[in-house]
N, C-alpha and C positions, 0 to 999 in steps of 0.2 A: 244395754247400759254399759258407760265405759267400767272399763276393770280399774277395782281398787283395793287397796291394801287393806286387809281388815285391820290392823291395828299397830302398834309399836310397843310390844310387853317388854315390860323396863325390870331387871333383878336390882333390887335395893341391897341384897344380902354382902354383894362383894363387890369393888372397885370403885368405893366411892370416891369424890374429889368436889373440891368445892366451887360454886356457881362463881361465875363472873361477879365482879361487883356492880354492872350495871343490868342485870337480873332482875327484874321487878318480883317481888315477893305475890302471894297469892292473898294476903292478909296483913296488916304493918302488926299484929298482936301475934302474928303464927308464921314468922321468916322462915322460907325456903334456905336450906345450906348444903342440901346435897343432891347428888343428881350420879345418873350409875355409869358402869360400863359395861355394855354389851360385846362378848367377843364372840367373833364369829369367823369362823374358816370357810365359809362353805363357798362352792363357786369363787376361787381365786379371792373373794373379796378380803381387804386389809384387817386384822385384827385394831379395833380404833378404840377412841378413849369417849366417845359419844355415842348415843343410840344411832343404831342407824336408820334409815327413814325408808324403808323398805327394800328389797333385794330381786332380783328379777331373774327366776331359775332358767335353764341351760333352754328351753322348752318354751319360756319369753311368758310364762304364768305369773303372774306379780304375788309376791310374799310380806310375809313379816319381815322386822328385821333383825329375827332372830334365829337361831341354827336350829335347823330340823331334826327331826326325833323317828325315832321308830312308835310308832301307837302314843300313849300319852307320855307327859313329861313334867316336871317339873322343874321349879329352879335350881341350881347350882345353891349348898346346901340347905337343900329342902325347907326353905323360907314356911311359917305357918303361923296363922294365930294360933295364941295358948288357953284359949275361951271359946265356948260353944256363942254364947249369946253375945253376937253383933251390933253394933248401930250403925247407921249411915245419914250422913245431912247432902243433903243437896245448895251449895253455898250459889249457885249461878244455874238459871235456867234455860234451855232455849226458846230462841224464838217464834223455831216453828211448830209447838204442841202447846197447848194449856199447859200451865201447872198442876193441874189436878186431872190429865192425861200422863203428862210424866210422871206422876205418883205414882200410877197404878201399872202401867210400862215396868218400872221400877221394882216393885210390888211382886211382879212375873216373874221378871229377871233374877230377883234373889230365890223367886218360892221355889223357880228351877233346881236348885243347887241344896236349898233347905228339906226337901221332901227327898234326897237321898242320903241327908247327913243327918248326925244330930244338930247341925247349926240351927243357929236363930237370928232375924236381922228383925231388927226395929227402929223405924225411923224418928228423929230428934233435931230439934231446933240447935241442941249444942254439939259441942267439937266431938265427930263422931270416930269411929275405926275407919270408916269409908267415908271420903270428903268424894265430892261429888260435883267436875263444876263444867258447866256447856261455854267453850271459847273458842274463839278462831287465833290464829298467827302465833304469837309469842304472848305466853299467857301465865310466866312466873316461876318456871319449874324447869328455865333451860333448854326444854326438849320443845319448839315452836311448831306449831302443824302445819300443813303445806298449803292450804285450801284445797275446794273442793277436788273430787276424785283419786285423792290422794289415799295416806292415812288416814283412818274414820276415825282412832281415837286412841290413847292407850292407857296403861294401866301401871300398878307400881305393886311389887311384890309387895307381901306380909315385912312391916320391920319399922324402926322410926322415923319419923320426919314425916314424909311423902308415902309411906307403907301402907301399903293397901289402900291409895286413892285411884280415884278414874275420872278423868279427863275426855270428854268427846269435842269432837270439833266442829263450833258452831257453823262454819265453810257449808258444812253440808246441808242435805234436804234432810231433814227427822220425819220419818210418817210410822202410822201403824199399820201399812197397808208393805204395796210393793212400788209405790210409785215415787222412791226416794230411794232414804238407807233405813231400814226396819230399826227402829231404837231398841223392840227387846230382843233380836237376836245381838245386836251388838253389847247392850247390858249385859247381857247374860255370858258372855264370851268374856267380856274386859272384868267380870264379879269373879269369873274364872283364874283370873288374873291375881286378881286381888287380896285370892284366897291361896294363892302356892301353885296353881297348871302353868305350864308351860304350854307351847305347842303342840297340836297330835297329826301325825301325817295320814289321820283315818280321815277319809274325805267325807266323812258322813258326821263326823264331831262335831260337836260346839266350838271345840279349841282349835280346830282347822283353823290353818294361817288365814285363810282369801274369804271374803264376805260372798254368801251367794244367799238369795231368798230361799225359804222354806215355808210352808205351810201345808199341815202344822208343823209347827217347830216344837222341838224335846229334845232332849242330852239324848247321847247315844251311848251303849253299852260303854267306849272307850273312855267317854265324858263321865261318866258313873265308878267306872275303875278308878279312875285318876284322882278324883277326889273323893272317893271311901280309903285310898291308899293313903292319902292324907288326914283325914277325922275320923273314916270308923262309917260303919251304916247306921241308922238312924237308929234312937233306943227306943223301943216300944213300952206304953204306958203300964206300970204293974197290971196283972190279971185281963192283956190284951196277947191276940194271937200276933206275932214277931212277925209274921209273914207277911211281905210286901204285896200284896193281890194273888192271883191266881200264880202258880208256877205252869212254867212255857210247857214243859213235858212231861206236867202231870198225868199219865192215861185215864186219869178219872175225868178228868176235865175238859169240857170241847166247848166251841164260841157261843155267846150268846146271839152274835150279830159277826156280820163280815160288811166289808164297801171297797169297793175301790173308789182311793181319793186323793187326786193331786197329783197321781204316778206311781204311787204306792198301793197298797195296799194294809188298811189297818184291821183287825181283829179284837171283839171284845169281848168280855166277861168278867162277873159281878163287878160291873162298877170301874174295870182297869182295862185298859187297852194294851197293846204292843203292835208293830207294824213288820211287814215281811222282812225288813230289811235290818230289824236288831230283835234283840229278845229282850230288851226293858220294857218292866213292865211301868202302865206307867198311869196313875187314879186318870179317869174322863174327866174329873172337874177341874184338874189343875191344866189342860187344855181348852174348853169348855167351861168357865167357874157355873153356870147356871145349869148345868146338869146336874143333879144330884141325884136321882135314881137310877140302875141298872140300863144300860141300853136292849131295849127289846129287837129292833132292828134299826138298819144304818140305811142308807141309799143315795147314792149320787143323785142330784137334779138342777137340771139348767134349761136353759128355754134358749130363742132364739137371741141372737147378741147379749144372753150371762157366760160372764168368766165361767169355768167347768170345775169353781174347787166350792160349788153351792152342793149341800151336803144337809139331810133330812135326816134327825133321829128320833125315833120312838119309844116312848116310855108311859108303859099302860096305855090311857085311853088319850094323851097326847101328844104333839109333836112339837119339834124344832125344828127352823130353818136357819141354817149359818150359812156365810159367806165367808170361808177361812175356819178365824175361832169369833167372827161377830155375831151375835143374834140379831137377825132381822125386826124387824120394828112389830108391833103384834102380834110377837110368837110367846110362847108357844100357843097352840089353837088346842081342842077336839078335836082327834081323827074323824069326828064325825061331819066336818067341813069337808071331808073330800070324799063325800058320798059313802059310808061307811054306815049300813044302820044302826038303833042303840043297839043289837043284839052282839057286836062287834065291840070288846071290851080290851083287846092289844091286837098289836101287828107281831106274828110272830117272826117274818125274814120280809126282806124285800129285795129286787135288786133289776137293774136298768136293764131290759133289753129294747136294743134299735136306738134312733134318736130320739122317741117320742113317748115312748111307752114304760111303764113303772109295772112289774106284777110284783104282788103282796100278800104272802101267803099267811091265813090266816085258819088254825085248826088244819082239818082235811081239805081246805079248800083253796084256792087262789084267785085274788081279783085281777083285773089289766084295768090302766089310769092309764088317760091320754093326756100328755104337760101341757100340753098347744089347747086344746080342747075344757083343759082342766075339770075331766071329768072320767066318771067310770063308765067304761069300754064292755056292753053286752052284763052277763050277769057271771055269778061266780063259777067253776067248774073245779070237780075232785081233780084232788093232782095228782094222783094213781091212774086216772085218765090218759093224764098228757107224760106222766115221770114215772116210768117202770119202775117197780118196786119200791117206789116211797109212798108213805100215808099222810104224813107230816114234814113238817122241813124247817128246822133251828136259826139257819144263817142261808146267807147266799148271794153271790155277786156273780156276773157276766167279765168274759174276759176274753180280749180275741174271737167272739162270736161262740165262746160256748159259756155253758152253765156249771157253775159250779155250787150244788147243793149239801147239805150238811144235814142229816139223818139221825140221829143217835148217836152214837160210835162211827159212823162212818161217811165219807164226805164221798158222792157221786159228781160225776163230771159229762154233762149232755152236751151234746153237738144237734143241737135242735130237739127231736125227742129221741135222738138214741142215746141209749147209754154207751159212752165209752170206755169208762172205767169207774171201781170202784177199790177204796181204800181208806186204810185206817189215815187218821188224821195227821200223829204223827211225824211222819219222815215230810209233809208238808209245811209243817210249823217248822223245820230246821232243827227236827229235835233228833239226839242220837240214840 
C-alpha cells in the first residue's frame, strides 16, 4: 500500500486568524470563521501560519503535520471538553460504506475511548460537539485535502467554531477490512483528536502520526494514559467493583485461554483480554461485541488460501468463528459439530500445532482435529502421557515449534514432548 499521512490534527486553542472570504462555509446557518496555526520546528521546516499537510521525517517515513512528542501529547494549552456526556452528528456520508455501516464504525471508534473514560458519546440529528462530515478537496474549513494517498483526514481540537470536529477525506477507499484505509482506526485516532491528544511517538498507539492496519485494533497503554490524563478513569457504578478486569500482575490470577493471533499474542481472563505487547486490559466484547461469556479457549484456524487472522473461541458448549473482529455467517455452532461427543461439555485450551492440526484439551485428555479433513484424528489420549507432569492444561498456544502449556500456577514450555522449562507466569506477562 502507498504510504500515507494518517492525518492533519489542527489546535483550535491558539493562533487563530480568519478564513479567506472566498472560503465556502460547511453550512450557510453554522459559518466557518476560524481556522489554526500549526507551529512546527521539526526537520528545518518553516514555522507557517496554515496547517501543514504533512511532513516527511529525516528517514523519508511520512507524518503528520504536527511536532512530535515523546509518548503521548496533548494540545498547546491542554484544549478539553468541560462535560463527560458528548454528542456527535455525522452532517456528510461517504460513499463507499452504508450509512448504517458508518454508524456502527463510528459506534467502535467512540466506545474506544468511552470504556477508559468517564465520557459518553450519543449520536443526534442536531448540532452536535462533534460534527462529522466525509468530503474530498476544499470542503469549507480552509484546510483542503489532497486526494487519495495523502492526508486520510483531520481533526480540530476541543473549543468553538470547528472544536472538536472531524473531517475524513472522501479521496480515499473507506472499508472495514484491509483492502483500503480502515474507517475505525482512522475514527478512532481523529475522536482522539477531538477530545485534547496530540500525537504519540509510541508506534503501537492510536495517536501514532502514520496510518498502519491492525487487527485487532485497541488503544494502547500510551493511548489510555493520554486520555485518563485528560478526563480521569472511568467512574464505576455505586456498589460495583472499580476494577477494570483482571489486574496484569495479579499472582492470583493466570489465563483463561491464550492464541496467537495476527503476530501477536493475546491472553484472556474472565471476560478481558490484553496482548504481549501492552498491559491494557481490555472487556472481549468491545473487540468481539457478540462475545459475551468468558473465553474458555482461543485457537488460531485457517485452511488453505485463508488469510491467517481466522481465529476460533470457545465458550461452554459453543464456538466462534472470526475473520479479524467479523463473525462468520452461521456461527456460533455446538462444539459438537466438530465431532466432540455430548459427554464433552467445554473446550478447556486449544492450540495450533503443524499446518493442519488443532489439539484440544479437554479435562485429562486431549483430542487432534484435522482443518483439511475437518475431522477428529484417532481417539482422545491422557496428556500426562504425551506432557510430563501435567494432568490438565488451562491455556496454550504453539510458537516457533514449541508448546507452551499453562498448568495452574505454572506455565510449561515443550519442544515436542520434552520439557524444556517450567515457570511461574509472571515475569512472562511483563509483570515486575
Amino acid at each position: 500500500m502507498k504510504a500515507v499521512y494518517f492525518c492533519l490534527a489542527i489546535a483550535l486553542e491558539l493562533g487563530f486568524q480568519t478564513i479567506p472570504s472566498d472560503a465556502l462555509p460547511l453550512a450557510k446557518d453554522e459559518p466557518v470563521t476560524k481556522t489554526p496555526e500549526v507551529k512546527q520546528t521539526q526537520y528545518q521546516l518553516q514555522i507557517t501560519r496554515k496547517p501543514v499537510n504533512g511532513t516527511v521525517k529525516s528517514n523519508g517515513v511520512p507524518r503528520c503535520g504536527v511536532t512530535d512528542f515523546e509518548a503521548f501529547s496533548v494540545f498547546p494549552g491542554t484544549p478539553k471538553f468541560n462535560k463527560n456526556d458528548l454528542t456527535y452528528r455525522v452532517r456528510q456520508y461517504t460513499r463507499d460504506l452504508s450509512e448504517a455501516t458508518v454508524d456502527e464504525v463510528l459506534r467502535r471508534g467512540f466506545k474506544h475511548w468511552s470504556d477508559v473514560t468517564p465520557l459518553s458519546f450519543r449520536k443526534t440529528d442536531a448540532i452536535a460537539d462533534i460534527e462529522i462530515i466525509f468530503s474530498s478537496g476544499e470542503h469549507g474549513d480552509g484546510v483542503p485535502f489532497d486526494g487519495s494517498g495523502g492526508v486520510l483526514a483531520h481533526a480540530f481540537a476541543p473549543g468553538p467554531g470547528l472544536g472538536g470536529d472531524a473531517h475524513f477525506d472522501d479521496a480515499e477507499i473507506w472499508t472495514t477490512g484491509n483492502d483500503g484505509i480502515n474507517l475505525e482506526i482512522v475514527v478512532t485516532h481523529e475522536v482522539g483528536h477531538s477530545l485534547g491528544l496530540g500525537h504519540s511517538n509510541k508506534r503501537d498507539a492510536v495517536m501514532f502520526a502514520t496510518y498502519f492496519f491492525r487487527d485487532p485494533f485497541m488503544l494502547s497503554p500510551d493511548d489510555v494514559r493520554g486520555i485518563q490524563f485528560l478526563y480521569g478513569r472511568p467512574v464505576a457504578p455505586p456498589g460495583t467493583n472499580p476494577t477494570q478486569g483482571p489486574l496484569p500482575c495479579d499472582p492470583d490470577v493466570f489465563m483463561d485461554a491464550a492464541v496467537r493471533f495476527n503476530r501477536n499474542f493475546l491472553f484472556f481472563k474472565n471476560g478481558f483480554y490484553r496482548t504481549a505487547r501492552s498491559s491494557s486490559i481490555i472487556p472481549v466484547n468491545s473487540t468481539w461485541p457478540s462475545i459475551t461469556s468468558n473465553i474458555d479457549a482461543a485457537v488460531e484456524y485457517s485452511r488453505r488460501r485463508q488469510r491467517r487472522n481466522n481465529i476460533l473461541f470457545f465458550t461452554g458448549d459453543q464456538y466462534w468463528h472470526f475473520t479479524g473482529t467479523v463473525l462468520n455467517s452461521g456461527f456460533p455452532k455446538p462444539i459438537s459439530t466438530l465431532g466432540f461427543p455430548s459427554s464433552v461439555s467445554k473446550i478447556d485450551a486449544a492450540m495450533r500445532v503443524g499446518g493442519r492440526s488443532i489439539v484440544f484439551f479437554v479435562g485429562n485428555q486431549f483430542w487432534r482435529y484435522d482443518t483439511l479433513m475437518n475431522q477428529m484424528r484417532g481417539r482422545p489420549r491422557l496428556i500426562n502421557k504425551v506432557f510430563a507432569e501435567i494432568s490438565t492444561v488451562n491455556a496454550a498456544f504453539s510458537h516457533n515449534r514449541r508448546f507452551y502449556l499453562t498448568s495452574g500456577p505454572s506455565v510449561f514450555i515443550f519442544s515436542g514432548r520434552r520439557l524444556v522449562r517450567r515457570f511461574e507466569p509472571q515475569p512472562w506477562l511483563n509483570c515486575e
